[in-house]
C-alpha positions in Angstrom: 69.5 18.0 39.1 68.8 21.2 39.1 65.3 23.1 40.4 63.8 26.4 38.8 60.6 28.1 39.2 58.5 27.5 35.5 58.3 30.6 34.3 54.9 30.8 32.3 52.5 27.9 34.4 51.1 29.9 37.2 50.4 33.0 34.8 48.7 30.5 33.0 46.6 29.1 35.8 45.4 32.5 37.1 44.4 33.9 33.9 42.3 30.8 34.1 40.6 31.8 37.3 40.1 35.0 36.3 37.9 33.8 33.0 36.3 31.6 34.9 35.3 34.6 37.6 34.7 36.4 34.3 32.3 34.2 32.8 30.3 33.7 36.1 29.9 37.3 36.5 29.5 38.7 33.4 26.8 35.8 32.3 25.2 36.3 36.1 24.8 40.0 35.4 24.0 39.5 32.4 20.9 36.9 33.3 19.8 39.8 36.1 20.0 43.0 33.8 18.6 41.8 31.1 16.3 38.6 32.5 12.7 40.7 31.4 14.5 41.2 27.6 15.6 38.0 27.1 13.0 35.4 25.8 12.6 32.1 27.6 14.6 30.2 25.1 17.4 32.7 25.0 17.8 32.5 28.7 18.3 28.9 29.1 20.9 29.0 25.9 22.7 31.8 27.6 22.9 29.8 31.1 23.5 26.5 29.6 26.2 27.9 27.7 28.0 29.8 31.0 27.8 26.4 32.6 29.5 24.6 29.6 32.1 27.4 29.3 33.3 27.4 32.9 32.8 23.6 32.9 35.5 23.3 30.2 38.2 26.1 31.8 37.4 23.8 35.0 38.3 20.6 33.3 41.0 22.2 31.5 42.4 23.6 34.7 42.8 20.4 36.4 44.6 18.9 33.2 47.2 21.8 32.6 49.6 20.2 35.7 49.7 17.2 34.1 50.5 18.4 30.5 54.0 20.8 30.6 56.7 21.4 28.6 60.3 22.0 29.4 60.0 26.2 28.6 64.4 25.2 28.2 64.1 22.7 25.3 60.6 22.3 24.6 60.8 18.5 25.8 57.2 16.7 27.6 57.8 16.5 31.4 56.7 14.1 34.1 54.6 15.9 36.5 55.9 14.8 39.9 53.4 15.4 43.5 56.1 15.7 46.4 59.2 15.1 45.0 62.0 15.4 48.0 63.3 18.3 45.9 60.0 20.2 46.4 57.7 18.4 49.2 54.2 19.0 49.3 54.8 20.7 45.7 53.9 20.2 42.0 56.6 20.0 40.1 57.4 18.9 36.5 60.9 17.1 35.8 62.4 17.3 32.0 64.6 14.6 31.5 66.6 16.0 28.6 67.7 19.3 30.8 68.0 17.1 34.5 66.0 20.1 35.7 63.2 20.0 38.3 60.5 22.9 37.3 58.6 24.1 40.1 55.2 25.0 39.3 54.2 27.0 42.0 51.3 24.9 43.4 51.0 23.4 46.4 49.3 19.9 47.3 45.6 21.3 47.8 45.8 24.7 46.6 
């Protein structure tokens, strides 16, 4: 079997840290600059909508270990959680290529 780093996952997953620190700034500065402009109604739409926003990068976060393809052959892999390849690793194994990928998170990262 052979182990490589995935090439495209841990992009992936800080890009979606960075929206999510995106979101919560820009809609928190938004709220304070602009709070005595806003009406009442628009307020709670624009807060209610930064919370459902970085509730669904959040939920999509924590689901983007467990869906991977094989960036080799395009094949669904079996997200592993301390493999003896990788310990205390994710890691996503394609069964088509016999390859390992490591993902480049740790357990509790």
């Amino acid at each position: 079997m052979y182990v490589e780093r995935h090439p495209t996952f841990l992009r992936k997953w800080v890009i979606g840290f960075v929206a999510i620190a995106a979101l919560l700034v820009g809609g928190g500065g938004t709220l304070i600059a602009w709070g005595d402009l806003l009406p009442e109604m628009g307020k709670g739409v624009l807060l209610w909508g930064l919370l459902g926003a970085v509730l669904m990068l959040s939920v999509a976060m924590s689901l983007a270990p467990y869906r991977i393809r094989c960036p080799r052959c395009g094949e669904a892999t079996q997200t592993r959680r301390d493999a003896p390849e990788l310990p205390e690793r994710f890691s996503a194994h394609c069964r088509r290529c016999q390859t390992l990928w490591d993902l480049g998170l740790g357990i509790g990262d």
